[in-house]
N, CA, C and O of each residue as an XYZ file, in Angstrom:
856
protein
N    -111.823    -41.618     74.740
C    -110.554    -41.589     74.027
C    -109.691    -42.754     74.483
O    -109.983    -43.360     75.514
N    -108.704    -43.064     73.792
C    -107.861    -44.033     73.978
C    -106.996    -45.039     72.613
O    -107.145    -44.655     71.453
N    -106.500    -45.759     72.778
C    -105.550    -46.309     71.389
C    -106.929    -47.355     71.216
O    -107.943    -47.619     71.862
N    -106.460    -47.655     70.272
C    -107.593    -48.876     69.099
C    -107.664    -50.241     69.926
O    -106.555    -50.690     70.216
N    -108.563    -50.847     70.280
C    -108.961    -51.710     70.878
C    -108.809    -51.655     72.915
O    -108.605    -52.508     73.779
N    -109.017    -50.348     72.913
C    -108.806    -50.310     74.394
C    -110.016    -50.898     75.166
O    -110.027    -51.404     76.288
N    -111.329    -50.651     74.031
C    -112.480    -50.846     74.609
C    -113.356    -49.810     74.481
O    -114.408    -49.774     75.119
N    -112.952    -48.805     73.568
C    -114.042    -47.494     73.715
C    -115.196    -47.808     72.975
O    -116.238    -47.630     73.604
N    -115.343    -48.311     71.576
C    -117.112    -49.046     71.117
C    -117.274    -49.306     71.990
O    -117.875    -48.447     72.635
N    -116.880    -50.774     72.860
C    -117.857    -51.033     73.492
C    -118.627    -50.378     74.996
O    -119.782    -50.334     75.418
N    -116.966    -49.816     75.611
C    -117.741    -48.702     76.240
C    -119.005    -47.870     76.012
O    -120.106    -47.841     76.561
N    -118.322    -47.064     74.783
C    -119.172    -46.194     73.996
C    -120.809    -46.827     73.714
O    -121.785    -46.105     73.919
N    -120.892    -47.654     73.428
C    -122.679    -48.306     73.218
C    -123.312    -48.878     74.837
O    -124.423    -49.232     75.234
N    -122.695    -48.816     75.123
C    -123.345    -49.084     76.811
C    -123.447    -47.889     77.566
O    -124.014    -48.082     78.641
N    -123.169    -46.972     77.411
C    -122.640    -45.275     77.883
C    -124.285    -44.972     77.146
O    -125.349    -44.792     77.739
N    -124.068    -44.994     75.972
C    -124.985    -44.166     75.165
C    -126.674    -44.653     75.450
O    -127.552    -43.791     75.493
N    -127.010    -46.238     75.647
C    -127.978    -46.593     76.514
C    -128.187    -46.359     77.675
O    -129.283    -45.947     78.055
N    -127.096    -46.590     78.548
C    -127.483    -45.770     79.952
C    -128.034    -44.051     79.953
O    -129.137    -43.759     80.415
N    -127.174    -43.096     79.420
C    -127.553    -41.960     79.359
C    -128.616    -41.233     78.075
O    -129.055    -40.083     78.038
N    -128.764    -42.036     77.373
C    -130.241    -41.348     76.215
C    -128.954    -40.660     75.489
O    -129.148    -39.468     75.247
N    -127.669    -41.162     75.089
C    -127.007    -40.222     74.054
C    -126.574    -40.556     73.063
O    -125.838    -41.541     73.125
N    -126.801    -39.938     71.718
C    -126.046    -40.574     70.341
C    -124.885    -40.859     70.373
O    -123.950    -40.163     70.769
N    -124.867    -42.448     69.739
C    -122.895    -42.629     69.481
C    -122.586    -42.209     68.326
O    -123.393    -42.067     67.407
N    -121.700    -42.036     68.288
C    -121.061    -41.327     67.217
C    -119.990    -41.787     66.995
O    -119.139    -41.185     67.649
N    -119.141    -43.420     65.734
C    -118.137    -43.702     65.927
C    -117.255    -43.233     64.677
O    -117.546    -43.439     63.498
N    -116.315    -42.678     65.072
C    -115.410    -42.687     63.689
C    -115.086    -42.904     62.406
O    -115.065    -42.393     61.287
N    -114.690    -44.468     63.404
C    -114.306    -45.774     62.937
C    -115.513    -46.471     61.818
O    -115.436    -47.019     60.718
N    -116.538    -46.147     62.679
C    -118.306    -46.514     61.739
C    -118.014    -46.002     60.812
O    -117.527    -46.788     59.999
N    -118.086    -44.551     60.336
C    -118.627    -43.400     59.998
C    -117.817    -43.400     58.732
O    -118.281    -43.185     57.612
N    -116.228    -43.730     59.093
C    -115.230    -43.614     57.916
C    -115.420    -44.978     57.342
O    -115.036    -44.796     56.187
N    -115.820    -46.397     57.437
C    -116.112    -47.246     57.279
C    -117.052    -47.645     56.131
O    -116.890    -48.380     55.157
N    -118.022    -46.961     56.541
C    -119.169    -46.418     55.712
C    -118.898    -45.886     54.729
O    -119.340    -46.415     53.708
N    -118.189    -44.809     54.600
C    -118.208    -43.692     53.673
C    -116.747    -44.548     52.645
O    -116.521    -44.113     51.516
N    -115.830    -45.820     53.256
C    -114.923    -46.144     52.487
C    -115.788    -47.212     51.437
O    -115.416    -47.507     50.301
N    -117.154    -47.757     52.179
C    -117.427    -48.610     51.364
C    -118.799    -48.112     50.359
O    -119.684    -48.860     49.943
N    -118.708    -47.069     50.192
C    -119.787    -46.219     49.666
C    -118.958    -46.438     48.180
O    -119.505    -47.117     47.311
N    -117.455    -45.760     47.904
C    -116.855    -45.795     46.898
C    -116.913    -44.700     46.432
O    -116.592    -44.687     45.243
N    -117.358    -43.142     47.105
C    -117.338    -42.512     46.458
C    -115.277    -41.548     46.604
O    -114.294    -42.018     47.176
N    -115.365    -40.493     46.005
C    -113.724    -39.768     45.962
C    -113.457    -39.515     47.678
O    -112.307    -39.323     48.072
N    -114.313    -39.529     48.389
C    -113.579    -39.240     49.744
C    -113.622    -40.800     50.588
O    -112.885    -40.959     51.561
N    -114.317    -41.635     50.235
C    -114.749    -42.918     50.258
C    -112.807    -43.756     49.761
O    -112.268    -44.586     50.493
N    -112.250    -43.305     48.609
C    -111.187    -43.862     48.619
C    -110.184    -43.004     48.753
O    -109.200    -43.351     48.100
N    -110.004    -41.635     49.580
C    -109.127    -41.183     49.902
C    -108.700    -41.382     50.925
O    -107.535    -41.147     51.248
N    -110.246    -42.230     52.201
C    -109.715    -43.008     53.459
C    -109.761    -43.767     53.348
O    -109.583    -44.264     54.461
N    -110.006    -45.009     52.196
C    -109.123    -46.220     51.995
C    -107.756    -46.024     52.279
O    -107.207    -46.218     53.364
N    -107.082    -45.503     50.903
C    -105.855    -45.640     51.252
C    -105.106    -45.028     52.302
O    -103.898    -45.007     52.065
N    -105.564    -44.357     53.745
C    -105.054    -44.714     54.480
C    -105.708    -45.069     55.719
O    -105.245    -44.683     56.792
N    -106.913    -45.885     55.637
C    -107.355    -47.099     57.077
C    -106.488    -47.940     55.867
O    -105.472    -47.948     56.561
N    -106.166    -48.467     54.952
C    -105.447    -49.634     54.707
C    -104.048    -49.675     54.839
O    -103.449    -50.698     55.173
N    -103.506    -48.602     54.590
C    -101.718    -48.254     55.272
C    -102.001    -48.435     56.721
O    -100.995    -48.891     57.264
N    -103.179    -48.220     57.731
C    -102.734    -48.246     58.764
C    -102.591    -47.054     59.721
O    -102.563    -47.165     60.947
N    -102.487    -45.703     58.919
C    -102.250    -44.661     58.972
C    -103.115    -43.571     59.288
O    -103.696    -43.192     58.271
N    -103.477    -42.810     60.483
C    -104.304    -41.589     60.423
C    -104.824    -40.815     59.484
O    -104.104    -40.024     58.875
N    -106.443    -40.955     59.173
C    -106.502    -39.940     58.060
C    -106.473    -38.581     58.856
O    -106.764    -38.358     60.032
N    -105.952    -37.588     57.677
C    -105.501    -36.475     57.812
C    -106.718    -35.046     58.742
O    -107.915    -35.298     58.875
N    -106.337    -34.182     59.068
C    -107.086    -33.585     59.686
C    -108.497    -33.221     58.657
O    -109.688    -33.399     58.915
N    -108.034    -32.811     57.763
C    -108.846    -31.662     56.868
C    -110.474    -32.895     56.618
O    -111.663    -32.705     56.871
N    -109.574    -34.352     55.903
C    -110.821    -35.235     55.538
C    -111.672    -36.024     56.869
O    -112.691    -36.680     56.653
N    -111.142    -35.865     58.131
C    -111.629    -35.948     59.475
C    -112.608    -35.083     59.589
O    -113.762    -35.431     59.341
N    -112.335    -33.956     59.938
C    -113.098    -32.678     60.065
C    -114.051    -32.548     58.930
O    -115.123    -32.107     59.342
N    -114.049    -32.706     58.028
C    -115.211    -32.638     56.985
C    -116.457    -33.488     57.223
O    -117.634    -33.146     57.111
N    -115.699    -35.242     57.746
C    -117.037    -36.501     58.009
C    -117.506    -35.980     59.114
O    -118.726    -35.828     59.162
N    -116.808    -35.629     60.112
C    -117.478    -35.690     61.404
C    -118.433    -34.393     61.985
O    -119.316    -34.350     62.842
N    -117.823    -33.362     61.100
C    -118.435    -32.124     61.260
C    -119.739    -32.033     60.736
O    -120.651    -31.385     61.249
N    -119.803    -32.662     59.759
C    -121.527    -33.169     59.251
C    -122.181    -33.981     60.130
O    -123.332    -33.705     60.469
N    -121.484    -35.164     60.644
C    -122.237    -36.099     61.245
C    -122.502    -35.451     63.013
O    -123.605    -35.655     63.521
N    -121.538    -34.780     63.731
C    -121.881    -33.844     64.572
C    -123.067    -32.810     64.364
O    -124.027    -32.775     65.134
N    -122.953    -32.093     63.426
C    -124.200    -31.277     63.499
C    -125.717    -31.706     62.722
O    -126.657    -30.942     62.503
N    -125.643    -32.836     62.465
C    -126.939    -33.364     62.620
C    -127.588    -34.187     63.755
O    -128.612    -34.789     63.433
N    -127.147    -34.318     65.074
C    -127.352    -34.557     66.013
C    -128.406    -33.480     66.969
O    -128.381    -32.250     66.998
N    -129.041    -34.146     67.492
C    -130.106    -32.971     68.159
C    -129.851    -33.961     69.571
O    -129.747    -35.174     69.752
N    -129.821    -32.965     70.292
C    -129.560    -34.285     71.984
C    -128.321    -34.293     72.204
O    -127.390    -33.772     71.589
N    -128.366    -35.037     73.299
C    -126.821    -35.711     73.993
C    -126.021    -36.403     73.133
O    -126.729    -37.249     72.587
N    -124.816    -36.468     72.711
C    -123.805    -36.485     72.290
C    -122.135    -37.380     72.807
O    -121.225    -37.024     73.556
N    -122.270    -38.141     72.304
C    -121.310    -39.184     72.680
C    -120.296    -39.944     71.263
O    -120.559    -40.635     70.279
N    -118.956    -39.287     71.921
C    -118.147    -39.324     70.452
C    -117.104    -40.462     70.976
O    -116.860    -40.736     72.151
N    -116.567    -41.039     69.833
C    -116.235    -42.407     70.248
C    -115.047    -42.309     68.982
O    -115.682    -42.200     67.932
N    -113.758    -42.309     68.737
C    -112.887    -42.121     68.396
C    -112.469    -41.059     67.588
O    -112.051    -41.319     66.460
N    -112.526    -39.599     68.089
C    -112.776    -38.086     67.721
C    -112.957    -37.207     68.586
O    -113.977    -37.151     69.274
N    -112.057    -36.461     68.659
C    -110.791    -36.231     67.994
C    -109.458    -37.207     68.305
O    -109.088    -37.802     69.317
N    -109.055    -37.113     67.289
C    -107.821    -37.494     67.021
C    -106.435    -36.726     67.406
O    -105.420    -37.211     67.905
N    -106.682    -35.474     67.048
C    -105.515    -34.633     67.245
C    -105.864    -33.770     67.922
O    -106.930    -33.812     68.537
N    -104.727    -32.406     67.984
C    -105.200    -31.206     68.661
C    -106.126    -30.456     67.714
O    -106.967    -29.588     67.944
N    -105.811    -30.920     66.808
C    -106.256    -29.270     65.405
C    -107.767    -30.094     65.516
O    -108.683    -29.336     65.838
N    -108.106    -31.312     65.331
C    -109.353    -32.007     65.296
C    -110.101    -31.244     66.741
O    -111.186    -30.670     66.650
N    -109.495    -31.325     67.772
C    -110.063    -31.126     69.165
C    -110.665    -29.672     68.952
O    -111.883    -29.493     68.938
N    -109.839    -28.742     68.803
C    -110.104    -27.017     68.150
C    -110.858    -26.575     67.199
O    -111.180    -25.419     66.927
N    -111.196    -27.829     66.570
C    -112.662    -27.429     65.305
C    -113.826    -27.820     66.078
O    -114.892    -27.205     66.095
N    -113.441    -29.331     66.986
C    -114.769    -29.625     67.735
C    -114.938    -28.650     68.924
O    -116.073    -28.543     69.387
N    -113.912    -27.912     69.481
C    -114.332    -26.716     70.051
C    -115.584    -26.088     69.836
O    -116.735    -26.146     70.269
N    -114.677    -25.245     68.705
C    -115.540    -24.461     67.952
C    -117.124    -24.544     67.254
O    -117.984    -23.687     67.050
N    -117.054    -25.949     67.011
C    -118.341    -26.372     66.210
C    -119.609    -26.346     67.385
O    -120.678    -25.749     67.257
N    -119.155    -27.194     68.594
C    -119.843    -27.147     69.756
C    -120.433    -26.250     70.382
O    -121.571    -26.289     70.848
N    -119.340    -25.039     70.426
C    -119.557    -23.873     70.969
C    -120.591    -22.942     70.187
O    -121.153    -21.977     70.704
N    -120.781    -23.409     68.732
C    -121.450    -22.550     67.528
C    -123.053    -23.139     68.309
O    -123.970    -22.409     68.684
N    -123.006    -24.457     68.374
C    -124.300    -25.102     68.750
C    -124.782    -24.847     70.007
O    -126.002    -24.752     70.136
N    -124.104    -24.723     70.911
C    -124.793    -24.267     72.496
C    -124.311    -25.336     73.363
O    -124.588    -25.362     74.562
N    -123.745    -26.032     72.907
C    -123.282    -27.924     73.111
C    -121.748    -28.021     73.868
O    -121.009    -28.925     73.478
N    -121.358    -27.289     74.725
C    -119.960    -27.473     75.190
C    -119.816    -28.810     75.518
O    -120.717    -29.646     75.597
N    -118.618    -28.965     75.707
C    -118.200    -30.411     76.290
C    -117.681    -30.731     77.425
O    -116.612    -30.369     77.916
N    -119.032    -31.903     78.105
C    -118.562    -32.057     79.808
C    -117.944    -32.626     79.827
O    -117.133    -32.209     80.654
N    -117.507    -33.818     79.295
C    -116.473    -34.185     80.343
C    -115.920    -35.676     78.814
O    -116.476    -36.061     77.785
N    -114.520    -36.062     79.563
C    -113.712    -36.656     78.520
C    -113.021    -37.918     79.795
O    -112.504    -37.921     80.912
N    -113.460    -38.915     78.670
C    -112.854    -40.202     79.318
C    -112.112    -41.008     78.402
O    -112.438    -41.187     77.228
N    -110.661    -41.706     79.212
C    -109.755    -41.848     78.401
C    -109.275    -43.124     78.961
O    -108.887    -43.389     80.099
N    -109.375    -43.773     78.025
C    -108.873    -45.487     78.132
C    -107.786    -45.796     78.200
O    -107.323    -45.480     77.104
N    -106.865    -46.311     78.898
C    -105.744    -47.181     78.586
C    -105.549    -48.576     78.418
O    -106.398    -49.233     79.019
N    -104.574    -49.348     77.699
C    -104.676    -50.502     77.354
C    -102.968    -50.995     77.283
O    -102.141    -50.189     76.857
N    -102.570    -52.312     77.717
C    -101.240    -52.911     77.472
C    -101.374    -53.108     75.844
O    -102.402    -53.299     75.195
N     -99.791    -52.985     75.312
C     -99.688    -53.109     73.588
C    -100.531    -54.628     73.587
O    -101.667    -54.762     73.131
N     -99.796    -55.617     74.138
C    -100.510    -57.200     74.149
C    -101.827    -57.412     74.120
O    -102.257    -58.225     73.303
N    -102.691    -56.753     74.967
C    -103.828    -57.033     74.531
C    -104.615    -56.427     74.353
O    -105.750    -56.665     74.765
N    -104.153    -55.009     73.389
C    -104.908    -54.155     72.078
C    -104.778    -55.446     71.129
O    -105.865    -55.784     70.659
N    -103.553    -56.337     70.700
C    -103.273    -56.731     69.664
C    -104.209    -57.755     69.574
O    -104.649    -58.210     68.519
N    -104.520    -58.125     70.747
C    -104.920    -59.685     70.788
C    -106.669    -59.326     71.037
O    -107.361    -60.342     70.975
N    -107.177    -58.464     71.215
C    -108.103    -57.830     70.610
C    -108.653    -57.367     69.108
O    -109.752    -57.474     68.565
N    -107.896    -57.031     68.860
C    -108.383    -56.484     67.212
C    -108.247    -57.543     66.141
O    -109.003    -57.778     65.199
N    -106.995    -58.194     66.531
C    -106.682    -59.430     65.495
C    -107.814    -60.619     65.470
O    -107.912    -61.395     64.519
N    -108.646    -60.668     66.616
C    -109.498    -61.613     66.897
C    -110.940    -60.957     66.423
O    -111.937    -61.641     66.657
N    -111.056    -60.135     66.006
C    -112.389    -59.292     65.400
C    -112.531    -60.300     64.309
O    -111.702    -60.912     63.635
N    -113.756    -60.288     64.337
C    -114.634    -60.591     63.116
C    -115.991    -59.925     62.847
O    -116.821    -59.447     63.621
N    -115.964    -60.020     61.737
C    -117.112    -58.922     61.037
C    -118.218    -59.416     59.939
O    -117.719    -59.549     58.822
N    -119.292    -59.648     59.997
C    -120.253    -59.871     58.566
C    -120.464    -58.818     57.456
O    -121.095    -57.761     57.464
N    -119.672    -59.494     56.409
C    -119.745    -58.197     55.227
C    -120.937    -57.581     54.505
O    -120.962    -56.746     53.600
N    -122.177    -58.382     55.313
C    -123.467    -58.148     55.007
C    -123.613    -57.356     55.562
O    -123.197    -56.265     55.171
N    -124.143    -57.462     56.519
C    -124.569    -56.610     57.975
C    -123.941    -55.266     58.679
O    -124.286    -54.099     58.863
N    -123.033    -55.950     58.910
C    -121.493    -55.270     59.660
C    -121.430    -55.568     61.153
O    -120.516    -55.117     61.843
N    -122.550    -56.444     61.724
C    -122.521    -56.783     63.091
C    -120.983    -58.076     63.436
O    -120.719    -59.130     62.856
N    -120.414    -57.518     64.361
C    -118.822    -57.523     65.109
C    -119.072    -58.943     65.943
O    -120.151    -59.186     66.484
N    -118.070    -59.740     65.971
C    -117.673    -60.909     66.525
C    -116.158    -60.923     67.088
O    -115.268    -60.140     66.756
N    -116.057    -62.063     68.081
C    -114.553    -61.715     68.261
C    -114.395    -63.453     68.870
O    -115.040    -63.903     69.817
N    -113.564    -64.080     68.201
C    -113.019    -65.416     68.050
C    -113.031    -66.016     69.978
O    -113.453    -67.117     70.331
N    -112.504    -65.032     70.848
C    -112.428    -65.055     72.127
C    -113.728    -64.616     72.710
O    -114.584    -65.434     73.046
N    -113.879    -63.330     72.830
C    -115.041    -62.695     73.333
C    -116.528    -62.950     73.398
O    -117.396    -63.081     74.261
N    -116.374    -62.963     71.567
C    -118.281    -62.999     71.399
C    -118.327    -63.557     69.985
O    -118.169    -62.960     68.920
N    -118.701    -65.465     70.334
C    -118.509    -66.048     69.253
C    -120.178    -66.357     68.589
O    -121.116    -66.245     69.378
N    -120.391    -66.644     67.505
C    -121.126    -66.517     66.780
C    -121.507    -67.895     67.442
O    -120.767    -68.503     68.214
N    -122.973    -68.379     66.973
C    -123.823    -69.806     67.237
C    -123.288    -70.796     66.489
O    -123.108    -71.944     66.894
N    -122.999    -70.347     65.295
C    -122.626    -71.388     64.257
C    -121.058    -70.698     63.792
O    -120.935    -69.650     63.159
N    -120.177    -71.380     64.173
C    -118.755    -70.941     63.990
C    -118.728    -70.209     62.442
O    -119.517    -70.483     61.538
N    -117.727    -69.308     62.376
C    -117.646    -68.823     61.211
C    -118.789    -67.877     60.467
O    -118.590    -67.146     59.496
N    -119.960    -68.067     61.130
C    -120.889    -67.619     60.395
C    -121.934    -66.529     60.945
O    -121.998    -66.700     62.162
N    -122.636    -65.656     60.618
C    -123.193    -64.570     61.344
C    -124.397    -64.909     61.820
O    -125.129    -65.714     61.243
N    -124.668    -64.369     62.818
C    -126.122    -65.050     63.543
C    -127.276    -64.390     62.742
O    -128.241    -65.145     62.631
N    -127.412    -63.299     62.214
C    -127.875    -62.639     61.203
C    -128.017    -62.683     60.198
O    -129.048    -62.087     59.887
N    -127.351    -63.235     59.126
C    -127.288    -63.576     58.230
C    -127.150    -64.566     57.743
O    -126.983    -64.781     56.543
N    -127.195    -65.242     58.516
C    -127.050    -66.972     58.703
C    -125.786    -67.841     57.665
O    -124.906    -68.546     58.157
N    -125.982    -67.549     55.925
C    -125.241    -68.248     55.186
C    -123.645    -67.340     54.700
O    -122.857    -67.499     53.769
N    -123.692    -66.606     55.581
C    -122.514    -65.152     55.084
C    -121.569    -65.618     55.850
O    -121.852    -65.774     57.038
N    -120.236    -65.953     55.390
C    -118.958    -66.014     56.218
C    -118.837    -64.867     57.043
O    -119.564    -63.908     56.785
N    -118.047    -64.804     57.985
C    -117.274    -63.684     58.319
C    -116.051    -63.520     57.864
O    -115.298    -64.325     57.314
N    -115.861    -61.992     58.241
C    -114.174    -62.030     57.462
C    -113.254    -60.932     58.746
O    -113.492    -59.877     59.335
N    -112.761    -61.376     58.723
C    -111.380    -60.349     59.457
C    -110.952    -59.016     58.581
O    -110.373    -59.013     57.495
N    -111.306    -58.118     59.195
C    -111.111    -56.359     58.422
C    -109.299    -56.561     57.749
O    -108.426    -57.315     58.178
N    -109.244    -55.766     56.810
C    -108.037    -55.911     56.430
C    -106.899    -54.972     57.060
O    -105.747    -55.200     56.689
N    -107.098    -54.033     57.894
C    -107.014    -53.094     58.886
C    -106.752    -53.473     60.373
O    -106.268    -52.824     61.301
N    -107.389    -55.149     60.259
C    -107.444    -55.478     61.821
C    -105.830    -56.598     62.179
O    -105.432    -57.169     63.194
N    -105.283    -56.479     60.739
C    -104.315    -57.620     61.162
C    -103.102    -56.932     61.823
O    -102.841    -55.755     61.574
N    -102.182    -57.869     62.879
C    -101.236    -57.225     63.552
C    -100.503    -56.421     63.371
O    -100.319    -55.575     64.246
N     -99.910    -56.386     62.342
C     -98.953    -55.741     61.536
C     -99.191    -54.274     61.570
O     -98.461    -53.426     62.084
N    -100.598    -54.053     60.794
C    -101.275    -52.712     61.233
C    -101.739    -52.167     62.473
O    -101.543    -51.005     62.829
N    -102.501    -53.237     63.268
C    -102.609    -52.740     64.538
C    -101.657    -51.834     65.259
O    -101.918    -50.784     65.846
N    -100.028    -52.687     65.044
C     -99.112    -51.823     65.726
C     -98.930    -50.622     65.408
O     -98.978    -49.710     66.234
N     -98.727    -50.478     64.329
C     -98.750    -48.923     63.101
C     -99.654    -48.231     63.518
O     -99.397    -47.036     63.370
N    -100.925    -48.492     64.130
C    -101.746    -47.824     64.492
C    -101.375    -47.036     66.040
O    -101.346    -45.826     66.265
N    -101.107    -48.197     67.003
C    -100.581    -47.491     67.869
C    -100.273    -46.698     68.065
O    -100.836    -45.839     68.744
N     -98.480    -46.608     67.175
C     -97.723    -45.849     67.195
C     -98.117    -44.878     66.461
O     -97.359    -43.914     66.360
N     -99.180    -44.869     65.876
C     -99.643    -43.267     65.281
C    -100.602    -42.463     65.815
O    -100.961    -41.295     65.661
N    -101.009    -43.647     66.668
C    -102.010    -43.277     68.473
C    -101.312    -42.188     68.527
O    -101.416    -41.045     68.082
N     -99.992    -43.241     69.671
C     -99.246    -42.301     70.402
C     -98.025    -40.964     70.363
O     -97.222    -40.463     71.149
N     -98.454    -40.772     68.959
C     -97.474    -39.571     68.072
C     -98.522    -38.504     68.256
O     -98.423    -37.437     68.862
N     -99.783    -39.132     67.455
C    -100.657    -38.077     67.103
C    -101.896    -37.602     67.780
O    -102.596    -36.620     67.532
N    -102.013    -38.580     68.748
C    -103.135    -38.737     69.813
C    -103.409    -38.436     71.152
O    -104.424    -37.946     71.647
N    -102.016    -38.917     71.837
C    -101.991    -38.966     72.779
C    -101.750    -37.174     73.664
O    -101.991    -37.044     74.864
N    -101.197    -35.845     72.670
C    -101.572    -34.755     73.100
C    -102.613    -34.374     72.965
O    -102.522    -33.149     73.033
N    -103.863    -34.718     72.767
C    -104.860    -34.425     72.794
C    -105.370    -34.947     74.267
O    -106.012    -34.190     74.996
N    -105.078    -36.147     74.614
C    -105.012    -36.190     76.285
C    -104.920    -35.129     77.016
O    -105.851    -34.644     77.659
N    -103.694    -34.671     76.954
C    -103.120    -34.009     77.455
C    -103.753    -32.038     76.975
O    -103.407    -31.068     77.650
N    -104.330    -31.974     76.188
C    -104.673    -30.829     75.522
C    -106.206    -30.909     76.510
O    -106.449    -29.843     77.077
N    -107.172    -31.978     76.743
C    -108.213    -32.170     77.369
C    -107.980    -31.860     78.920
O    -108.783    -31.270     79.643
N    -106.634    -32.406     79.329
C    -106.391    -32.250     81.037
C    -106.137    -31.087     81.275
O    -106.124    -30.703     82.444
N    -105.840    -30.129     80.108
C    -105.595    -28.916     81.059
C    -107.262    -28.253     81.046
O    -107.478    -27.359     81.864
N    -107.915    -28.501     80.525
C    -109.181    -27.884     80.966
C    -109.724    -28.134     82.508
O    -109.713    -29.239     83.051
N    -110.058    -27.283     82.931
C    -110.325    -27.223     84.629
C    -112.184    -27.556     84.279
O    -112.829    -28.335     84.981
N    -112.655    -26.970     83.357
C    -114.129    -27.034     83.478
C    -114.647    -28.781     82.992
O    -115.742    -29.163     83.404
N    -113.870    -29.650     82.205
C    -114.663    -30.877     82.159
C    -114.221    -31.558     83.412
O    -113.535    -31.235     84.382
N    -115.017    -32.854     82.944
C    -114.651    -33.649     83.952
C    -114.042    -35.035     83.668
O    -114.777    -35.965     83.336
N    -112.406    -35.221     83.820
C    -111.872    -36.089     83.078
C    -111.298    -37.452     84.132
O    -110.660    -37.507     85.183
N    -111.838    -38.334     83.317
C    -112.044    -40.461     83.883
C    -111.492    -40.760     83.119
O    -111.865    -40.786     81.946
N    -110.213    -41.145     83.622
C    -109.297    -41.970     83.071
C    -109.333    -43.466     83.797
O    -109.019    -43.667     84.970
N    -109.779    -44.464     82.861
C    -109.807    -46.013     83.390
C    -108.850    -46.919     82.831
O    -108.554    -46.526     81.702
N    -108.158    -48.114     83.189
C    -108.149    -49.314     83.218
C    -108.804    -49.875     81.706
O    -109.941    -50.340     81.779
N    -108.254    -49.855     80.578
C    -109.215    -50.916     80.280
C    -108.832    -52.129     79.420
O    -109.301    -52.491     78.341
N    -107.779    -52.710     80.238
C    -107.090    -54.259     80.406
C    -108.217    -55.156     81.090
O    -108.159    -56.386     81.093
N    -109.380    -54.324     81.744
C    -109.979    -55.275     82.997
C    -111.237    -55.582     81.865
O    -111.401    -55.188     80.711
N    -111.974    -56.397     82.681
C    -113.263    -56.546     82.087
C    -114.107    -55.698     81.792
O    -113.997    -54.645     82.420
N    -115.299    -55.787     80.724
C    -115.450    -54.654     80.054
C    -117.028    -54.385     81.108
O    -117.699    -53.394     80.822
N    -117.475    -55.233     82.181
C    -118.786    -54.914     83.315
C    -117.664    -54.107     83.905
O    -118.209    -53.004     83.928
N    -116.764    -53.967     84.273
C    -116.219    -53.887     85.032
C    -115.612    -52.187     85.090
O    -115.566    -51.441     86.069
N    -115.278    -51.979     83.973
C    -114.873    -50.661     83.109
C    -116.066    -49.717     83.054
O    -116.223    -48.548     83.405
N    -117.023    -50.828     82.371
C    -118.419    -49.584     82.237
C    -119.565    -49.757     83.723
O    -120.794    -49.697     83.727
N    -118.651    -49.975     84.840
C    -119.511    -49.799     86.224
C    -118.633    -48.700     86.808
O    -119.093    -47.994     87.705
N    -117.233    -48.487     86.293
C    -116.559    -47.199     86.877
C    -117.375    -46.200     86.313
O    -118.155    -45.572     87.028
N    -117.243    -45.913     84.683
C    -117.327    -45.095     84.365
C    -119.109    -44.720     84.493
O    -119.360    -43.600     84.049
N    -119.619    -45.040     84.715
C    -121.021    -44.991     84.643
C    -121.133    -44.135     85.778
O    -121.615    -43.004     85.834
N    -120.578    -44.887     86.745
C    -120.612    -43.840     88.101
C    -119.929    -42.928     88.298
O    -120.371    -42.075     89.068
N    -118.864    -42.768     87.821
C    -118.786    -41.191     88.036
C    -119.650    -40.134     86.709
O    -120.320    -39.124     86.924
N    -119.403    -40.667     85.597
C    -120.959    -39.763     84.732
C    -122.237    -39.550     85.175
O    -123.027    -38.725     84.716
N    -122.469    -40.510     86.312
C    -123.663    -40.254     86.801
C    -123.664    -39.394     87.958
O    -124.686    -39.437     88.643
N    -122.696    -38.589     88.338
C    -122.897    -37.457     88.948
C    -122.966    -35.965     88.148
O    -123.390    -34.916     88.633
N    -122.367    -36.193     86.632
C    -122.547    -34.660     86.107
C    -123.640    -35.323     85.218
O    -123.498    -34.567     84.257
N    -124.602    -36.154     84.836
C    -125.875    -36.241     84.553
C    -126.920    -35.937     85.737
O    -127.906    -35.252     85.464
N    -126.734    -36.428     87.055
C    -127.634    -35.471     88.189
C    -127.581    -34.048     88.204
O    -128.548    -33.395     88.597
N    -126.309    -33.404     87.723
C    -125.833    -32.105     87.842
C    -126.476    -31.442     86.546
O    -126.274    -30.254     86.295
């Protein structure tokens, strides 16, 4: 868990190789289903393009499918969102035999969430992720994959929205933190993740790797 560009993908895909567990991103998932085009396809258009949280009910519908087709370990990567989201994944978990160990939660300065996301780049072919700073392509502008395909900057990723996002983080999100800490039975890692991203996923690795021995 954590606000938008704290670092949880990439956490999240290095987590999920170390431990043998499905990722499971949101962000993917609603992505997908916006560019499918079908009626729920543009009901989270219009709001990943406001900027804006989609609503509980059309949350809980994508993810509750894409959760229970999972067989194995389980690794969720921007979900839940809220409390009412957290209380269905309760429930759904609990239906499966699948409780939930443990919850790790990112923090990030506003400055460089922004200066993160704004620097994303994306192949509209593919969908494999670039970032102007981070992780630049061989041939500027262009996907290593697809070789003759521009990239493009998400329309979702520009500043303006980023912030909007935040602040709808920290309205609508951030008690769910707090809804996770009062549980005594997981086990909750809260990191840093302003620092480097070896650096982030060598904390967290090690302490998961004591309730994976367990």
């Amino acid at each position: 868990m954590g606000p938008p560009g704290a670092g949880k993908g990439t956490q999240a895909q290095r987590l999920g190789k170390e431990f043998g567990m499905v990722h499971l991103s949101s962000g993917e998932i609603f992505r997908e289903a916006k560019a499918v085009g079908s009626e729920l396809g543009r009901k989270l258009a219009r709001y990943m393009d406001a900027g804006e949280l989609v609503p509980d009910e059309i949350v809980v519908e994508i993810m509750a499918d894409a959760v229970g087709c999972v067989d194995g370990g389980l690794l969720l990567d921007g979900f839940p969102r809220t409390v009412v989201q957290a209380e269905v994944l309760d429930a759904q978990l609990s239906k499966m035999g699948k409780p939930l160990d443990a919850v790790v939660v990112m923090t990030a300065d506003t400055d460089v969430i922004a200066a993160r996301i704004t620097g994303r780049r994306a192949c509209p072919r593919c969908g494999r992720g670039y970032h102007v700073k981070f992780m630049l392509p061989v041939r500027e502008g262009f996907c290593d994959d697809c070789d003759t395909v521009e990239l493009i900057q998400r329309s979702d990723d520009s500043e303006a929205l980023v912030r909007q996002r935040l602040e709808a983080y920290y309205v609508q999100t951030q008690p769910v933190v707090d809804y996770y800490r009062g549980r005594e039975s997981l086990l909750k890692i809260e990191v840093d993740g302003n620092r480097e991203a070896d650096d982030v996923a060598g904390e967290v690795i090690l302490a998961l790797g004591s309730l994976a021995r367990d």
